[in-house]
KEGU-413475 format. One record per residue (C-alpha): x, y, z. Coordinates in pm, whole numbers. Layout:
<rs>
[r [X,Y,Z]]
...
</rs>
This chain:
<rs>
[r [9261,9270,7554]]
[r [9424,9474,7816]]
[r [9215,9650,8082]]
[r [9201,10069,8070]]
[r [9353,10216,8357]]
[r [8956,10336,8483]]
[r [8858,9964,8471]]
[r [9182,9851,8697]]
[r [9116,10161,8945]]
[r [8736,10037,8959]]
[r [8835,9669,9002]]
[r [9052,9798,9261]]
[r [8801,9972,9467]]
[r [8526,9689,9432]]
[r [8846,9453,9597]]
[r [8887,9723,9864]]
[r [8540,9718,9976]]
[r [8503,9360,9895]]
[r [8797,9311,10167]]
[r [8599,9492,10453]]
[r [8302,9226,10348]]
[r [8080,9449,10152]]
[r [7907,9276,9869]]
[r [7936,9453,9514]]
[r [7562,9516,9492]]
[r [7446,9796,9197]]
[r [7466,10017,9482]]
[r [7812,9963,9593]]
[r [7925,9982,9208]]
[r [7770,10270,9115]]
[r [7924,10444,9433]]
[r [8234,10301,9299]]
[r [8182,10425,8964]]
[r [8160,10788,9130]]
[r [8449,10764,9279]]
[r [8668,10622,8983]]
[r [8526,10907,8814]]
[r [8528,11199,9067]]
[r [8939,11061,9063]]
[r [8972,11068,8714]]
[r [8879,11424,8695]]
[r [9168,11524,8848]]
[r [9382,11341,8586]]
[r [9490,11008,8570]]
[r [9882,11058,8709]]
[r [9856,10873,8975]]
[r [9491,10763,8990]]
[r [9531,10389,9228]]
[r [9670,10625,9497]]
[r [9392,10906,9462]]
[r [9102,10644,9442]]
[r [9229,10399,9740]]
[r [9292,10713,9953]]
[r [8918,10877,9851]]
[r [8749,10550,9943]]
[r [8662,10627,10308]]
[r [8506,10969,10130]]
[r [8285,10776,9990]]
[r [8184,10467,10153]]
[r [8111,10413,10476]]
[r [8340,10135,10603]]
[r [8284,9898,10888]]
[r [8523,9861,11189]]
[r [8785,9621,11107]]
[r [8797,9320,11362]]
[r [9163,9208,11389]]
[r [9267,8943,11612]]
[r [9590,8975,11863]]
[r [9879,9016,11729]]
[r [10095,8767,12018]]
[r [9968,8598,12340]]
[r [9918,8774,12626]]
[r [10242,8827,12844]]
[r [10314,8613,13110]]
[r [10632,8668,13386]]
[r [10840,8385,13333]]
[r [11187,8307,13388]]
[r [11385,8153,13103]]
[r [11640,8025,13369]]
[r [11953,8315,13334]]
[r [12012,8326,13758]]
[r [12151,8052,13932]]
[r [12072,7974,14296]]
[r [12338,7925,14503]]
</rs>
């Protein structure tokens, strides 16, 4: 059986906040719940983008920690001037 478009947009927040580490307690899901349906009342054209972009509206998201992105720079030569 296929999934209703409210069940993908909640299974789409729950991964959201699941990605920034939060566990999907009742609390988490019911706030989730609000929010798929807070979206829905403004129609469902649309409806991923409305819920991923109201998610900060209603949780309260940690920090992310991301690692560099490249080593630290060095000076260096890579050998383009000749002596002499």
């Amino acid at each position: 059986m296929a999934k209703t478009l409210c069940q993908l947009a909640l299974d789409r927040v729950i991964a959201y906040v699941r990605g920034y580490g939060m566990e999907p307690t009742p609390a988490v899901c019911r706030q989730a719940l609000r929010l798929v349906d807070a979206a829905m009342d403004e129609g469902s054209e649309d409806l991923m983008a409305r819920v991923i972009d109201r998610v900060p509206d209603f949780f309260e998201l940690p920090e992310l920690q991301l690692p560099r992105q490249r080593p630290p720079m060095k000076r260096g030569s890579i050998g383009y001037y000749r002596h002499g």
